[in-house]
C-alpha positions in Angstrom: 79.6 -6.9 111.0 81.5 -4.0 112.3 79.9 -1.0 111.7 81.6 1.4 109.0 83.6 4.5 110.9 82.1 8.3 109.9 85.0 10.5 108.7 85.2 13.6 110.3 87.6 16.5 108.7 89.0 18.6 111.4 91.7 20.5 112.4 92.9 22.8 115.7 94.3 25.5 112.8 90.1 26.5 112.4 90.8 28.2 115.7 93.2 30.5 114.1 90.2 32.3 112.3 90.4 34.6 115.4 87.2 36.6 115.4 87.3 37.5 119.4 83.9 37.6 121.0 82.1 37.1 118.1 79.2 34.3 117.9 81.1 32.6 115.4 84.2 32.3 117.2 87.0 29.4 117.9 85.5 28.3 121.0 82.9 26.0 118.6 85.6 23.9 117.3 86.5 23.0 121.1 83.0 22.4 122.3 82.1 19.9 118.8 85.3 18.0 119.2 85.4 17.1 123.1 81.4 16.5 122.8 82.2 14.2 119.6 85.2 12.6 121.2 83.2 12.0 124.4 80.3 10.4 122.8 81.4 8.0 120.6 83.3 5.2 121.3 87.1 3.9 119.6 86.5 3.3 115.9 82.8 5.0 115.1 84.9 8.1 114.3 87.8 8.4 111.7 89.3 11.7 112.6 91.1 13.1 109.3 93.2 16.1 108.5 91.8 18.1 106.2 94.4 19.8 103.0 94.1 23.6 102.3 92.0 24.1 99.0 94.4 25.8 96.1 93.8 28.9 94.6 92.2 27.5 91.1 90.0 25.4 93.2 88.6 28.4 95.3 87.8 30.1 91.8 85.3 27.3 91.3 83.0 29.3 93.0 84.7 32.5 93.3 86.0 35.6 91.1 90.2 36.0 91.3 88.5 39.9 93.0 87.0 38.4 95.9 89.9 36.0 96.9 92.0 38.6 96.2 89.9 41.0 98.6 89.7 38.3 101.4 93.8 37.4 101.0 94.7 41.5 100.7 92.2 42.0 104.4 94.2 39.2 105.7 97.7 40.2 104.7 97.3 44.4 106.1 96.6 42.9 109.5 92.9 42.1 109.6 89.6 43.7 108.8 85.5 43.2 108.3 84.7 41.9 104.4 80.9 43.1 105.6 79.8 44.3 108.8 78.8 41.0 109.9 82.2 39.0 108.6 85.4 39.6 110.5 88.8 39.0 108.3 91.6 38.4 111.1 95.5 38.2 109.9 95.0 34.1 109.4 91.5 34.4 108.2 92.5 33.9 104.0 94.8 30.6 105.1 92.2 29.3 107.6 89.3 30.0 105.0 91.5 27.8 102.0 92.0 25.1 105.3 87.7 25.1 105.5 87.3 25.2 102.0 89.9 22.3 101.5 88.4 20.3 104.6 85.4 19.9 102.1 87.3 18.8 99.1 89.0 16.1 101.4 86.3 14.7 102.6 84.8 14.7 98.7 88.0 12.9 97.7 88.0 10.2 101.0 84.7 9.1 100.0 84.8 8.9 96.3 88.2 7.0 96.8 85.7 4.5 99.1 83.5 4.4 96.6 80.4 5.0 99.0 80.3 6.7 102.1 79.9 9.9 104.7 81.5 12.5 106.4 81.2 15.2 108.3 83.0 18.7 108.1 83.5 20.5 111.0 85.0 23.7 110.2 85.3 27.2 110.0 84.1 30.1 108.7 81.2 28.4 107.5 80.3 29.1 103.8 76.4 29.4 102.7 76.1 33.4 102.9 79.3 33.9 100.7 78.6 34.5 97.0 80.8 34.9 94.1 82.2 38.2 94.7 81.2 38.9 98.4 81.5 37.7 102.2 79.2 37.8 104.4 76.9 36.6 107.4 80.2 34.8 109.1 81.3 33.6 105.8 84.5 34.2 103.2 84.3 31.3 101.4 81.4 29.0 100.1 82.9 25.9 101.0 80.0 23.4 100.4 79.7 25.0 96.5 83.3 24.6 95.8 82.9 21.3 97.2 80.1 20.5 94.5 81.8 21.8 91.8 84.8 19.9 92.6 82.7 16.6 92.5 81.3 17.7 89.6 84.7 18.5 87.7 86.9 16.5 89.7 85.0 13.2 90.6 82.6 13.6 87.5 79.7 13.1 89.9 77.3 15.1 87.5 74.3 15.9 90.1 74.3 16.8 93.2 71.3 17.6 96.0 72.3 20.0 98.5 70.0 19.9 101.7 70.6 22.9 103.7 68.7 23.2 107.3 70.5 26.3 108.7 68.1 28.4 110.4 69.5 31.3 108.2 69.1 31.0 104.6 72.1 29.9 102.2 71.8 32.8 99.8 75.6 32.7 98.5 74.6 28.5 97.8 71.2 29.4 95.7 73.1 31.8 94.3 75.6 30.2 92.7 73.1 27.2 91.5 70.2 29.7 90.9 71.0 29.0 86.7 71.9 25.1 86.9 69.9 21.9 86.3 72.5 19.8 87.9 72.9 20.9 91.4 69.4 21.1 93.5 69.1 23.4 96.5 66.9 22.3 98.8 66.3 25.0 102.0 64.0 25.1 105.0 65.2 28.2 107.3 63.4 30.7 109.6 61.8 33.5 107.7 61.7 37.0 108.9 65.2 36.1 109.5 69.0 37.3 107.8 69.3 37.7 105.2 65.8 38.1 104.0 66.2 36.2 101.0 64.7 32.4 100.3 61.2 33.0 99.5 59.1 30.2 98.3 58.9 32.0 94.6 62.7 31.7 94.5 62.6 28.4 92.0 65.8 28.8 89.7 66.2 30.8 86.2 66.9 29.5 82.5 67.6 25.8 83.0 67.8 26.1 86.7 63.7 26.8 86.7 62.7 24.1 89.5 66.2 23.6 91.0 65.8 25.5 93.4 63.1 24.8 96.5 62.5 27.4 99.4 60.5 26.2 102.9 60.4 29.3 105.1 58.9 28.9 108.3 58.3 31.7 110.7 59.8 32.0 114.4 58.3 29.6 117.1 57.2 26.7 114.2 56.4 23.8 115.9 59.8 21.1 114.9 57.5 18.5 113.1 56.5 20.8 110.7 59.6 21.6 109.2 60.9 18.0 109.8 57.6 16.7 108.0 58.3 19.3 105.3 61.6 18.2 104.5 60.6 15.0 104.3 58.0 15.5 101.8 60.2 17.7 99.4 62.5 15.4 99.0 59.9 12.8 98.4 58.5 14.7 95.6 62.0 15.6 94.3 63.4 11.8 94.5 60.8 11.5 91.8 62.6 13.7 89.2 66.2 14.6 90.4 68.6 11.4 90.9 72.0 13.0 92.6 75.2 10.8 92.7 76.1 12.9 96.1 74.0 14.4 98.6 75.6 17.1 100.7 74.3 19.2 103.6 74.6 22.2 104.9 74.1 21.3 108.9 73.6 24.9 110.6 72.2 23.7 114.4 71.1 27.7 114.7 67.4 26.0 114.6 67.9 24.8 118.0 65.9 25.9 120.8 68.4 27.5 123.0 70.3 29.1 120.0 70.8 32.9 120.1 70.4 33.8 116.9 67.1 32.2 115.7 64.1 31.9 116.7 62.9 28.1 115.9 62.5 25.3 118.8 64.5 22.4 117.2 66.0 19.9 119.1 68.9 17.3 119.2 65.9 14.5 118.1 65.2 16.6 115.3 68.5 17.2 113.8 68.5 13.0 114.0 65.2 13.1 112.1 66.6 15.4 109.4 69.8 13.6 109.2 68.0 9.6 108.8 65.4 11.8 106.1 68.5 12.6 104.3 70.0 9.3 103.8 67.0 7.6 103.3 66.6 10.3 100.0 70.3 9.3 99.1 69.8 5.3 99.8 66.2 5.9 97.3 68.1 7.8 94.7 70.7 5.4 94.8 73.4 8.4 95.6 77.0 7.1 96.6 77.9 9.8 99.1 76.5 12.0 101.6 78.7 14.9 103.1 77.8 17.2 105.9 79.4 20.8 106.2 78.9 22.7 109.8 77.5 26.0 109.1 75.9 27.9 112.0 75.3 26.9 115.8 76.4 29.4 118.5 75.2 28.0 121.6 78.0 25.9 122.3 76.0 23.1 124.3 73.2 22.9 122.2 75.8 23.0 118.9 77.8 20.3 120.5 74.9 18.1 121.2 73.5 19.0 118.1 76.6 17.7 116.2 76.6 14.8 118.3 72.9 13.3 117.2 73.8 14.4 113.9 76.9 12.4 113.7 75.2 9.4 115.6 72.4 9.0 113.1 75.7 8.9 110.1 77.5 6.3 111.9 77.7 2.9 110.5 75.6 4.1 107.4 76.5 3.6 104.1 75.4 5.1 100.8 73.9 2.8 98.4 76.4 1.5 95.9 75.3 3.0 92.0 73.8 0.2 90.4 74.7 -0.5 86.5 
Protein backbone atom coordinates (compact mmCIF):
# COMPACT_ATOMS: atom_id res chain seq x y z
CA UNK A 1 0.00 0.00 0.00
CA UNK A 2 1.33 3.26 -0.98
CA UNK A 3 2.24 5.22 1.73
CA UNK A 4 0.06 8.47 2.48
CA UNK A 5 1.94 11.90 1.23
CA UNK A 6 2.72 14.63 4.27
CA UNK A 7 1.31 18.09 3.32
CA UNK A 8 3.52 20.65 3.65
CA UNK A 9 2.18 24.56 3.53
CA UNK A 10 4.65 26.69 2.00
CA UNK A 11 5.18 29.52 0.08
CA UNK A 12 8.32 31.84 -1.49
CA UNK A 13 6.15 35.09 -0.24
CA UNK A 14 7.56 34.02 3.64
CA UNK A 15 10.74 35.56 2.24
CA UNK A 16 9.20 38.84 1.96
CA UNK A 17 9.18 39.19 5.92
CA UNK A 18 12.57 40.97 5.13
CA UNK A 19 14.34 41.19 8.53
CA UNK A 20 18.06 41.58 6.98
CA UNK A 21 20.76 39.90 8.99
CA UNK A 22 18.65 38.91 11.60
CA UNK A 23 18.72 35.09 12.90
CA UNK A 24 15.29 34.72 11.86
CA UNK A 25 15.63 35.83 8.44
CA UNK A 26 14.42 34.52 4.80
CA UNK A 27 17.32 32.51 4.16
CA UNK A 28 15.51 29.53 6.45
CA UNK A 29 12.72 29.08 4.01
CA UNK A 30 15.45 28.33 1.30
CA UNK A 31 17.58 26.09 3.34
CA UNK A 32 14.06 23.79 4.73
CA UNK A 33 12.66 23.59 1.17
CA UNK A 34 15.87 22.47 -0.98
CA UNK A 35 16.87 20.07 2.12
CA UNK A 36 13.07 18.78 2.04
CA UNK A 37 12.88 18.63 -1.74
CA UNK A 38 16.27 16.82 -1.82
CA UNK A 39 15.38 14.22 0.65
CA UNK A 40 12.32 12.89 -0.13
CA UNK A 41 11.41 11.29 -3.06
CA UNK A 42 8.21 12.14 -5.81
CA UNK A 43 4.96 11.68 -3.85
CA UNK A 44 6.06 11.47 0.10
CA UNK A 45 5.52 15.29 -0.04
CA UNK A 46 2.34 17.25 -1.06
CA UNK A 47 3.55 20.68 -1.47
CA UNK A 48 0.44 23.12 -0.89
CA UNK A 49 -0.15 26.85 -1.06
CA UNK A 50 -1.09 28.22 1.96
CA UNK A 51 -4.29 31.21 1.98
CA UNK A 52 -3.70 34.49 3.99
CA UNK A 53 -5.70 34.26 7.29
CA UNK A 54 -8.59 37.24 7.35
CA UNK A 55 -8.75 39.78 9.77
CA UNK A 56 -11.72 38.19 12.12
CA UNK A 57 -9.71 35.07 12.13
CA UNK A 58 -6.48 36.76 13.43
CA UNK A 59 -8.74 38.25 16.31
CA UNK A 60 -9.09 34.70 17.46
CA UNK A 61 -6.22 35.18 19.33
CA UNK A 62 -5.55 38.80 19.02
CA UNK A 63 -7.03 42.27 20.17
CA UNK A 64 -8.25 44.62 16.88
CA UNK A 65 -4.95 47.08 18.91
CA UNK A 66 -2.34 44.67 18.25
CA UNK A 67 -3.21 43.90 14.60
CA UNK A 68 -3.77 47.27 14.12
CA UNK A 69 -0.18 48.11 15.69
CA UNK A 70 1.60 45.31 13.54
CA UNK A 71 -0.56 46.56 10.12
CA UNK A 72 0.10 50.59 11.02
CA UNK A 73 4.45 49.45 11.52
CA UNK A 74 4.05 47.78 8.31
CA UNK A 75 2.21 50.46 6.34
CA UNK A 76 4.80 53.76 7.61
CA UNK A 77 7.60 51.72 6.05
CA UNK A 78 8.77 49.25 8.66
CA UNK A 79 9.79 49.17 12.28
CA UNK A 80 10.59 46.87 15.64
CA UNK A 81 7.09 45.76 17.58
CA UNK A 82 9.83 44.94 20.55
CA UNK A 83 13.40 45.10 20.40
CA UNK A 84 13.77 41.64 19.41
CA UNK A 85 10.75 41.62 16.51
CA UNK A 86 11.55 43.49 13.32
CA UNK A 87 8.16 44.73 11.39
CA UNK A 88 9.47 45.31 7.62
CA UNK A 89 6.92 47.11 4.99
CA UNK A 90 5.46 43.35 3.96
CA UNK A 91 5.74 42.03 7.44
CA UNK A 92 1.56 42.59 8.37
CA UNK A 93 0.64 40.63 4.76
CA UNK A 94 3.35 37.99 5.22
CA UNK A 95 2.36 37.48 9.04
CA UNK A 96 -1.75 36.93 7.73
CA UNK A 97 0.22 34.51 4.87
CA UNK A 98 1.91 32.42 8.27
CA UNK A 99 -1.04 32.63 10.17
CA UNK A 100 -3.27 31.39 7.19
CA UNK A 101 -0.62 28.62 6.26
CA UNK A 102 -1.82 27.08 9.62
CA UNK A 103 -5.58 27.38 9.02
CA UNK A 104 -4.89 25.61 5.65
CA UNK A 105 -3.29 22.96 6.70
CA UNK A 106 -6.24 22.67 9.72
CA UNK A 107 -8.80 22.71 6.86
CA UNK A 108 -6.71 19.99 4.39
CA UNK A 109 -6.73 17.65 7.02
CA UNK A 110 -10.11 17.82 8.54
CA UNK A 111 -11.42 17.71 4.89
CA UNK A 112 -9.25 14.16 4.81
CA UNK A 113 -10.69 13.26 7.71
CA UNK A 114 -7.29 12.06 9.34
CA UNK A 115 -4.02 13.19 8.67
CA UNK A 116 -0.62 15.50 9.08
CA UNK A 117 1.05 18.34 7.99
CA UNK A 118 3.70 20.40 8.41
CA UNK A 119 3.94 24.32 8.36
CA UNK A 120 6.89 25.78 7.31
CA UNK A 121 6.61 29.38 7.74
CA UNK A 122 7.40 32.67 8.89
CA UNK A 123 7.55 34.73 11.56
CA UNK A 124 7.01 32.01 13.77
CA UNK A 125 4.29 32.56 16.51
CA UNK A 126 4.74 31.08 20.25
CA UNK A 127 6.20 34.41 21.87
CA UNK A 128 3.26 36.59 20.49
CA UNK A 129 0.47 37.18 23.04
CA UNK A 130 -2.72 38.87 22.67
CA UNK A 131 -1.77 42.42 22.56
CA UNK A 132 2.11 42.11 21.97
CA UNK A 133 4.98 40.84 19.53
CA UNK A 134 7.80 39.54 20.40
CA UNK A 135 10.91 37.13 20.46
CA UNK A 136 10.70 36.97 16.28
CA UNK A 137 7.06 36.75 16.45
CA UNK A 138 3.79 39.03 15.30
CA UNK A 139 1.35 36.69 15.19
CA UNK A 140 0.52 33.35 17.25
CA UNK A 141 -0.08 31.27 14.45
CA UNK A 142 -0.36 27.81 16.12
CA UNK A 143 -3.23 29.47 18.68
CA UNK A 144 -5.21 30.95 15.98
CA UNK A 145 -4.89 27.67 14.43
CA UNK A 146 -6.51 25.95 17.65
CA UNK A 147 -9.11 28.21 17.99
CA UNK A 148 -9.97 27.88 14.47
CA UNK A 149 -10.39 24.00 14.92
CA UNK A 150 -12.09 24.60 17.72
CA UNK A 151 -14.80 27.11 16.20
CA UNK A 152 -14.37 26.24 12.81
CA UNK A 153 -13.90 22.32 12.60
CA UNK A 154 -15.61 21.82 16.15
CA UNK A 155 -12.66 19.79 17.24
CA UNK A 156 -13.30 20.61 20.92
CA UNK A 157 -9.69 19.61 22.47
CA UNK A 158 -6.73 20.09 21.45
CA UNK A 159 -2.89 19.11 22.89
CA UNK A 160 -0.35 21.39 21.85
CA UNK A 161 3.31 19.82 22.18
CA UNK A 162 5.77 22.58 21.98
CA UNK A 163 9.71 21.54 21.99
CA UNK A 164 11.21 24.91 21.06
CA UNK A 165 14.30 25.45 23.02
CA UNK A 166 12.70 28.87 24.01
CA UNK A 167 9.57 28.83 25.89
CA UNK A 168 6.05 29.55 24.12
CA UNK A 169 4.81 32.21 26.53
CA UNK A 170 2.35 34.00 24.03
CA UNK A 171 0.81 30.01 23.52
CA UNK A 172 0.44 29.43 27.58
CA UNK A 173 -0.77 32.51 27.68
CA UNK A 174 -3.52 32.50 25.68
CA UNK A 175 -4.65 28.74 27.18
CA UNK A 176 -3.35 29.67 30.73
CA UNK A 177 -7.58 29.90 31.68
CA UNK A 178 -8.93 26.91 29.39
CA UNK A 179 -9.72 23.16 30.08
CA UNK A 180 -9.82 22.49 26.43
CA UNK A 181 -6.55 23.18 24.89
CA UNK A 182 -3.43 21.48 26.87
CA UNK A 183 0.08 23.04 26.66
CA UNK A 184 2.59 20.76 26.89
CA UNK A 185 6.39 22.53 26.94
CA UNK A 186 9.89 21.21 27.48
CA UNK A 187 12.47 24.26 26.72
CA UNK A 188 15.89 25.36 28.03
CA UNK A 189 15.67 27.21 31.29
CA UNK A 190 17.80 30.12 32.12
CA UNK A 191 16.83 30.92 28.66
CA UNK A 192 14.34 33.96 26.85
CA UNK A 193 12.03 34.69 27.97
CA UNK A 194 12.31 33.51 31.44
CA UNK A 195 8.98 32.40 31.77
CA UNK A 196 7.73 28.46 31.88
CA UNK A 197 8.45 27.37 35.34
CA UNK A 198 7.31 24.05 36.40
CA UNK A 199 4.63 25.86 39.01
CA UNK A 200 3.13 27.47 35.85
CA UNK A 201 -0.05 24.83 35.79
CA UNK A 202 -3.11 26.90 34.48
CA UNK A 203 -5.73 29.22 36.43
CA UNK A 204 -9.69 28.77 37.15
CA UNK A 205 -10.61 25.91 34.92
CA UNK A 206 -7.27 25.77 33.14
CA UNK A 207 -5.65 24.55 36.72
CA UNK A 208 -3.63 21.38 35.24
CA UNK A 209 -3.69 22.37 31.55
CA UNK A 210 -0.80 23.63 31.50
CA UNK A 211 2.65 21.45 32.02
CA UNK A 212 6.24 23.06 32.12
CA UNK A 213 9.62 20.72 31.71
CA UNK A 214 12.54 23.13 31.95
CA UNK A 215 15.87 21.79 31.54
CA UNK A 216 18.97 23.68 32.01
CA UNK A 217 21.81 24.21 29.17
CA UNK A 218 23.99 21.17 28.32
CA UNK A 219 20.91 18.39 29.37
CA UNK A 220 21.92 15.34 28.11
CA UNK A 221 19.02 14.66 24.86
CA UNK A 222 17.43 11.47 26.53
CA UNK A 223 16.30 13.28 29.28
CA UNK A 224 14.18 15.57 27.74
CA UNK A 225 13.15 13.01 25.04
CA UNK A 226 12.31 10.49 28.12
CA UNK A 227 10.45 13.40 29.72
CA UNK A 228 8.27 14.09 27.05
CA UNK A 229 7.43 10.80 26.71
CA UNK A 230 6.39 10.31 30.16
CA UNK A 231 4.14 13.55 30.24
CA UNK A 232 2.26 12.69 27.70
CA UNK A 233 1.88 9.20 29.15
CA UNK A 234 0.47 10.54 32.19
CA UNK A 235 -1.64 13.10 30.33
CA UNK A 236 -3.15 10.40 27.72
CA UNK A 237 -4.75 9.20 30.86
CA UNK A 238 -6.98 12.24 31.43
CA UNK A 239 -6.88 14.63 28.40
CA UNK A 240 -8.28 12.89 25.00
CA UNK A 241 -7.57 15.75 22.13
CA UNK A 242 -9.26 15.34 18.64
CA UNK A 243 -5.96 17.19 17.21
CA UNK A 244 -2.55 17.25 18.29
CA UNK A 245 -0.40 20.23 17.06
CA UNK A 246 3.20 21.05 17.63
CA UNK A 247 5.21 23.69 17.89
CA UNK A 248 8.64 22.28 16.09
CA UNK A 249 11.34 24.97 17.15
CA UNK A 250 14.90 22.84 16.12
CA UNK A 251 16.73 25.80 18.31
CA UNK A 252 17.44 22.61 20.72
CA UNK A 253 19.93 21.43 18.33
CA UNK A 254 23.47 21.13 19.12
CA UNK A 255 25.00 23.45 16.68
CA UNK A 256 22.18 26.15 17.10
CA UNK A 257 23.24 29.69 18.13
CA UNK A 258 20.78 30.60 20.21
CA UNK A 259 20.40 27.73 22.87
CA UNK A 260 22.34 25.98 24.68
CA UNK A 261 20.87 22.09 24.53
CA UNK A 262 22.74 19.20 22.52
CA UNK A 263 19.71 17.78 20.53
CA UNK A 264 20.07 16.14 17.47
CA UNK A 265 18.40 15.23 14.13
CA UNK A 266 17.58 11.41 15.98
CA UNK A 267 16.05 13.29 18.61
CA UNK A 268 13.68 15.53 16.84
CA UNK A 269 12.67 11.79 15.16
CA UNK A 270 12.12 10.52 18.71
CA UNK A 271 9.92 13.50 19.73
CA UNK A 272 8.11 13.51 16.54
CA UNK A 273 7.19 9.18 16.66
CA UNK A 274 6.37 10.15 20.80
CA UNK A 275 3.98 12.51 19.47
CA UNK A 276 1.95 10.39 17.15
CA UNK A 277 2.05 7.53 19.22
CA UNK A 278 0.14 10.05 22.04
CA UNK A 279 -2.30 11.03 19.12
CA UNK A 280 -2.70 7.16 17.64
CA UNK A 281 -3.48 6.27 21.94
CA UNK A 282 -5.86 9.13 22.32
CA UNK A 283 -7.46 8.25 19.27
CA UNK A 284 -6.80 12.11 17.88
CA UNK A 285 -7.64 12.54 13.97
CA UNK A 286 -4.90 15.05 13.16
CA UNK A 287 -1.49 16.00 14.01
CA UNK A 288 -0.11 19.47 12.63
CA UNK A 289 3.41 20.78 12.93
CA UNK A 290 4.16 24.62 12.90
CA UNK A 291 8.08 25.74 12.43
CA UNK A 292 9.04 28.00 15.10
CA UNK A 293 12.69 28.61 15.81
CA UNK A 294 15.98 27.00 14.21
CA UNK A 295 18.68 29.43 13.02
CA UNK A 296 21.50 27.26 12.06
CA UNK A 297 20.39 26.69 8.65
CA UNK A 298 22.11 23.16 8.28
CA UNK A 299 21.17 21.81 11.43
CA UNK A 300 17.35 23.49 10.92
CA UNK A 301 17.19 21.90 7.51
CA UNK A 302 18.21 18.61 8.67
CA UNK A 303 16.29 18.95 11.56
CA UNK A 304 13.07 19.58 9.48
CA UNK A 305 14.06 16.75 7.31
CA UNK A 306 13.98 13.79 10.31
CA UNK A 307 11.08 15.60 11.47
CA UNK A 308 9.18 15.33 8.31
CA UNK A 309 10.50 11.67 7.68
CA UNK A 310 9.28 10.28 10.95
CA UNK A 311 5.33 12.04 9.61
CA UNK A 312 5.51 10.48 6.39
CA UNK A 313 3.17 7.74 5.56
CA UNK A 314 1.58 8.09 9.01
CA UNK A 315 -1.86 8.42 9.68
CA UNK A 316 -3.87 9.63 12.62
CA UNK A 317 -6.14 7.15 14.07
CA UNK A 318 -9.71 7.42 12.69
CA UNK A 319 -12.27 8.63 15.84
CA UNK A 320 -14.04 5.69 16.75
CA UNK A 321 -17.97 5.94 17.55
Amino acid sequence: MKAKPLLVFFSPKFKDHDTGSHPENGKRMDAIAQRLRQDFAEGELEWREPRLAETEELKLVHTDAHIQHIQSIAAKGGGMADPDTIVSPASYETGRLSAGAGLSAIDAVCSLKSGCAFVASRPPGHHASANRAMGFCLFNNIAIAARYAQQKHGIRKALILDWDVHHGNGTQNTFYEDDEVYYLSTHQHPLYPGTGMTGERGKGKGEGYTRNLPFPPLTEPKRIVEAVSKALEEIAAAFQPGIVLISAGFDGHKDDPLGNWLLQEEHFTALTEIALQFAERCKAQFVVSFLEGGYNLTALAASASAHCRAMVGKEATQKSD
